[in-house]
C-alpha positions in Angstrom: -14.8 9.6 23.0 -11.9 7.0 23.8 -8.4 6.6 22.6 -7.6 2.8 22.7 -4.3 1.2 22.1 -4.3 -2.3 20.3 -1.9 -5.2 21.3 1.0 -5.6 19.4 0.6 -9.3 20.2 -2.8 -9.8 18.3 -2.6 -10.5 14.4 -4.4 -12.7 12.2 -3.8 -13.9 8.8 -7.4 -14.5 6.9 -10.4 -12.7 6.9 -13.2 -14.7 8.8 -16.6 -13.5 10.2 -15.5 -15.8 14.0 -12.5 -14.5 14.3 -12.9 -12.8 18.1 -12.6 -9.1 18.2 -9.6 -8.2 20.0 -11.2 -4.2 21.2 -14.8 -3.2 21.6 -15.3 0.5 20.4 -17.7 3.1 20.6 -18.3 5.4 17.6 -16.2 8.4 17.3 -13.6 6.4 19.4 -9.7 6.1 18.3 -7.3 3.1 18.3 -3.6 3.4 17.8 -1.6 0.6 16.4 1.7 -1.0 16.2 2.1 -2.8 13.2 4.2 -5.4 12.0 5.5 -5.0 8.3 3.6 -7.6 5.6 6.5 -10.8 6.1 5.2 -10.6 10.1 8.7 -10.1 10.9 10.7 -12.8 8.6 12.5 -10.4 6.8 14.1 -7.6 8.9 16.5 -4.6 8.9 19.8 -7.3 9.0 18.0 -9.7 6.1 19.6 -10.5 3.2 18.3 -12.0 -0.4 18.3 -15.6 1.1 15.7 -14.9 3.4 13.0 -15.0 0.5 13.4 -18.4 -0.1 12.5 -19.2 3.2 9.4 -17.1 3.9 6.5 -18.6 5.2 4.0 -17.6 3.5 1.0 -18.7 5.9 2.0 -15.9 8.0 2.3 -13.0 5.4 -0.3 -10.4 5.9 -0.3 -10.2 9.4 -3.3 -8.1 10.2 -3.8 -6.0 13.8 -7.7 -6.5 14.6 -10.8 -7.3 14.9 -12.0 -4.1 16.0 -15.5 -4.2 16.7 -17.1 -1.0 15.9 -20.5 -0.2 17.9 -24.0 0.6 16.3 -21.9 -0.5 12.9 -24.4 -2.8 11.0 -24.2 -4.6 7.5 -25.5 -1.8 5.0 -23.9 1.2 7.0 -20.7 2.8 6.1 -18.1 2.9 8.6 -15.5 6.1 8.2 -11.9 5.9 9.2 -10.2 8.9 10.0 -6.5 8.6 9.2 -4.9 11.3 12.2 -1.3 10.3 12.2 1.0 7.3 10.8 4.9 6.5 11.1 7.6 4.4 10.2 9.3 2.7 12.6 13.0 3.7 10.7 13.5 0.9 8.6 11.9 -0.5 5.7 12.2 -2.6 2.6 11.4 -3.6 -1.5 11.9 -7.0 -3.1 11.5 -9.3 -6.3 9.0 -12.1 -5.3 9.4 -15.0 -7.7 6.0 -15.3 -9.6 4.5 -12.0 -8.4 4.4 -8.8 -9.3 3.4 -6.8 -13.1 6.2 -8.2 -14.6 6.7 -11.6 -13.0 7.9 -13.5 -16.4 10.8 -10.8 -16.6 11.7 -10.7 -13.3 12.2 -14.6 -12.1 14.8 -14.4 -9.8 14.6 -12.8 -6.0 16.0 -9.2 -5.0 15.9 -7.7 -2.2 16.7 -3.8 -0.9 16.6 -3.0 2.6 16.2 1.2 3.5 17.2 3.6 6.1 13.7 5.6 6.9 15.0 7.1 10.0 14.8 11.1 8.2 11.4 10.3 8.2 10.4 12.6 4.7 12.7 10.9 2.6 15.0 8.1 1.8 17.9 7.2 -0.5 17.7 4.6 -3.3 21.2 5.6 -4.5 23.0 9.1 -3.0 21.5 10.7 -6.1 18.6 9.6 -6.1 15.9 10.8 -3.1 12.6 9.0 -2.5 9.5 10.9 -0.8 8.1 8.8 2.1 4.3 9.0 2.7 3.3 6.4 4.6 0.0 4.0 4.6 -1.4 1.1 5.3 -1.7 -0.9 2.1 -4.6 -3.3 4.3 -7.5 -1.6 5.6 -10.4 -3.6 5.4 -14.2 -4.5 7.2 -14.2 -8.5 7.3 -16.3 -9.3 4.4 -19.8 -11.1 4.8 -19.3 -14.4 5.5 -15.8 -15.1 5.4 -14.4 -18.2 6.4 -10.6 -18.3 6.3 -10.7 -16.2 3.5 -7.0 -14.9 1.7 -5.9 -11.1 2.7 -5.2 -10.9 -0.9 -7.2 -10.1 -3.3 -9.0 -6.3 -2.1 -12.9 -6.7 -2.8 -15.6 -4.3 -1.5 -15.3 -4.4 1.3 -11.4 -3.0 1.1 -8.8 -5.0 2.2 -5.8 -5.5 0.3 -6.5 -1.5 -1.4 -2.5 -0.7 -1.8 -4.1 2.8 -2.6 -1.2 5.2 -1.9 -3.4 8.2 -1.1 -4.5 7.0 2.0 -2.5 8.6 3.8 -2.8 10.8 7.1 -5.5 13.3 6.5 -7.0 10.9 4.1 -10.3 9.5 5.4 -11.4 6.2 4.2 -15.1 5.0 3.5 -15.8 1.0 3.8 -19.2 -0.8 3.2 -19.8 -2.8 6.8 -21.1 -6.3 5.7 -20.8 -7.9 9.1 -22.3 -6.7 12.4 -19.9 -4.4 14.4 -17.3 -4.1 11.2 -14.6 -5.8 12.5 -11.9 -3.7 10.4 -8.4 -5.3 10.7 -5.5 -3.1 9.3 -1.5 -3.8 8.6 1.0 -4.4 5.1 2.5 -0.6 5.7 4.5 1.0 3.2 7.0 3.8 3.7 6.2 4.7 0.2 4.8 3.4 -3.1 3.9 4.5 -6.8 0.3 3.7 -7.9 0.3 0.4 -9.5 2.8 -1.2 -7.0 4.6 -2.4 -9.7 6.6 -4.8 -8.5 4.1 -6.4 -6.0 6.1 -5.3 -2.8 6.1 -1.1 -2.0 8.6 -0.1 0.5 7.5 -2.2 3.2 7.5 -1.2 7.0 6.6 -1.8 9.9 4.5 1.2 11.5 2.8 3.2 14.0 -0.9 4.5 12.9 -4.0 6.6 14.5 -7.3 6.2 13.2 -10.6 7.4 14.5 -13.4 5.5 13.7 -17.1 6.3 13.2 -20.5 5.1 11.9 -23.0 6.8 8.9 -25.8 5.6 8.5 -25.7 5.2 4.9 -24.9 2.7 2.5 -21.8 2.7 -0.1 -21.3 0.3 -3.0 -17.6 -0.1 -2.3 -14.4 1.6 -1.0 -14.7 5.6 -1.3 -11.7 8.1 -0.1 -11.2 11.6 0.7 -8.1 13.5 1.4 -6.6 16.7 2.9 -7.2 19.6 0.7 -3.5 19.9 -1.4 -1.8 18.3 -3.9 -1.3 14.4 -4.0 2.3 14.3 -4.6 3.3 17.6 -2.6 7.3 16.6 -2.4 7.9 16.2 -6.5 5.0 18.5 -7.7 7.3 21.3 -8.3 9.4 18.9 -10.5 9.0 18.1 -14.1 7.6 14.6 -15.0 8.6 11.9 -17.6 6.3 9.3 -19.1 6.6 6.4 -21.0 3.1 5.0 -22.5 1.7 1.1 -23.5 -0.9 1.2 -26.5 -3.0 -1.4 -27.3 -6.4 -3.1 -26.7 -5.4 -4.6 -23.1 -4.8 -2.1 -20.4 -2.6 -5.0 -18.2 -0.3 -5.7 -21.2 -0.6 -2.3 -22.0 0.3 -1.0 -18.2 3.2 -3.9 -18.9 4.6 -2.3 -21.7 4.7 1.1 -20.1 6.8 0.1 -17.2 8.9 -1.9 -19.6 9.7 1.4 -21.2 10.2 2.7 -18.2 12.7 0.6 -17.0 14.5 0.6 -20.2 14.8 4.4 -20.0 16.1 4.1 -16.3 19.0 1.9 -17.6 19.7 3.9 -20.2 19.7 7.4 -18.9 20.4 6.8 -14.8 22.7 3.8 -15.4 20.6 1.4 -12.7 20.7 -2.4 -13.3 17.4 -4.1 -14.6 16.0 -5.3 -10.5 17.0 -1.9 -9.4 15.2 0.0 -11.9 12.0 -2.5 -11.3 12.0 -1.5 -7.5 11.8 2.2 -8.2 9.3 1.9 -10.3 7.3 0.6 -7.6 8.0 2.8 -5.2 7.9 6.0 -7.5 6.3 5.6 -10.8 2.8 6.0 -11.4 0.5 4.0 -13.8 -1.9 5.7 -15.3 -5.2 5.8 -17.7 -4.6 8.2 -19.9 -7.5 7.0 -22.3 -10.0 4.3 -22.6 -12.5 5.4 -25.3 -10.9 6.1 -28.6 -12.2 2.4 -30.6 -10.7 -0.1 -28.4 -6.9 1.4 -28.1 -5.9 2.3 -24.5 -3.4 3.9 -23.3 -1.6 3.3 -20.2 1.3 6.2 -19.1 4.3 5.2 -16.6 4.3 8.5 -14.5 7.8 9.3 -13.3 8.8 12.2 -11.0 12.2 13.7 -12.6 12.6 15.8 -8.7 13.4 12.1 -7.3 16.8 13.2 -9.3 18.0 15.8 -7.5 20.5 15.9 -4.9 17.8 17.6 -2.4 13.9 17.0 -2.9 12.3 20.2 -3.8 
């Protein structure tokens, strides 16, 4: 079993069955990347608001791969082993005009940049601490047949996922659909709640090491598995508070809940409105809470009350 290193200079931007594989791997091999963080390097530790304005957005979602994947054939399942993954000390969380849960209240852009060099943690405000637990937020097998095909949306074959458990000791299962798997993987984040509220987690550049190897079996979509432990080890301990959305539509109702939230968070932590937005996206977590009771869902905003303290617990 090899260890390969993939070229920092090789990214793409679409899924597509031609594009070339840039590494050839045998199964049980491991590759270790250098990622670029999702605005492939437009917005950087020195960036200020303006700089959304002028993103390019044909090279967002710079993506380090093809990696071709031996004996992997459409119908198996390729595994990927998550063994390590890093910031590279810096990181950051925006307002993107038109994107993001709550797009129509948010219409103007913000922008935070963050010191990640402590590496477990960093500071939204000197009194409030944020757990890093870095991921990749694309890891994805090019889908069958794709021809210049968006990084965003996620599908089956995974992708876009923004799943915030896949994180080292995680291992993730993808259904190959094109021969040799061609997995790409990039759009880090230092940290992120589940939802990504805002459309943008704390975004980073980042070093990862993945082992990769074939099953012979066949999966209907993305599957997951992590380290034995809890999923939130660094606020666990804490106490939790939650506002909830009711209602026959889980998105308005996952709308209204972070609403709630954010109302709370100006009230009782004095943040303004765009701040209070962010860390929902890098903290809070939505939630289904129920889905059967005669049409009336509920969606709960999950928020850690340890991020409070002066030191994490």
């Amino acid at each position: 079993m090899a260890t390969h290193y993939f070229p920092t200079d090789r990214v793409h931007f679409t899924w597509d069955a031609g594009n070339e594989p840039v590494l050839t791997i045998a199964d049980g091999d491991t590759v270790v990347y250098e990622t670029r963080d999702v605005s492939d390097n437009q917005i950087g530790p020195d960036s200020d608001v303006g700089v959304i304005a002028t993103l390019d957005w044909n090279r967002v979602y710079p993506l380090s791969g093809p990696v071709y994947v031996e004996g992997a054939e459409p119908g198996d399942t390729l595994a990927i082993e998550i063994l390590d993954i890093h910031t590279k000390g810096w990181g950051w969380t925006a307002i993107l005009p038109g994107l993001g849960l709550l797009a129509d209240d948010f219409t103007e852009p913000y922008l935070r940049i963050f010191d990640l060099t402590e590496g477990d943690v960093t500071y939204f405000r000197e009194d409030i601490t944020v757990p890093l637990d870095p991921f990749m937020g694309t890891m994805g097998v090019c889908p069958a047949g794709a021809s210049g095909t968006p990084i965003m949306p996620p599908g089956t074959f995974g992708g876009n996922l923004d799943t915030r458990q896949l994180v080292r000791g995680t291992t993730l299962y993808l259904p190959v659909q094109e021969a040799g798997a061609l997995f790409s993987t990039g759009d880090a984040h230092g940290c992120q709640g589940d939802g990504e509220i805002c459309v943008t987690g704390l975004e980073a550049p980042m070093y990862a090491t993945m082992r990769f190897s074939v099953e012979k079996r066949s999966i209907p979509g993305p599957q997951w598995r992590t380290a034995p432990g809890p999923l939130t080890p660094a606020v666990d301990d804490g106490s939790f508070f939650a506002t909830t959305g009711v209602g026959p539509d889980l998105f308005e109702n996952a709308r209204n809940a972070t609403r709630a939230m954010i109302d709370y968070l100006v009230a009782e932590k004095d943040l303004s409105r765009e701040d209070a937005y962010l860390l929902c996206s890098l903290v809070v977590d939505l939630k289904i809470s129920e889905i059967v009771d005669a049409g009336q869902f509920v969606v709960s905003a999950v928020l850690p009350e340890a991020i409070f303290a002066l030191e994490m617990l």
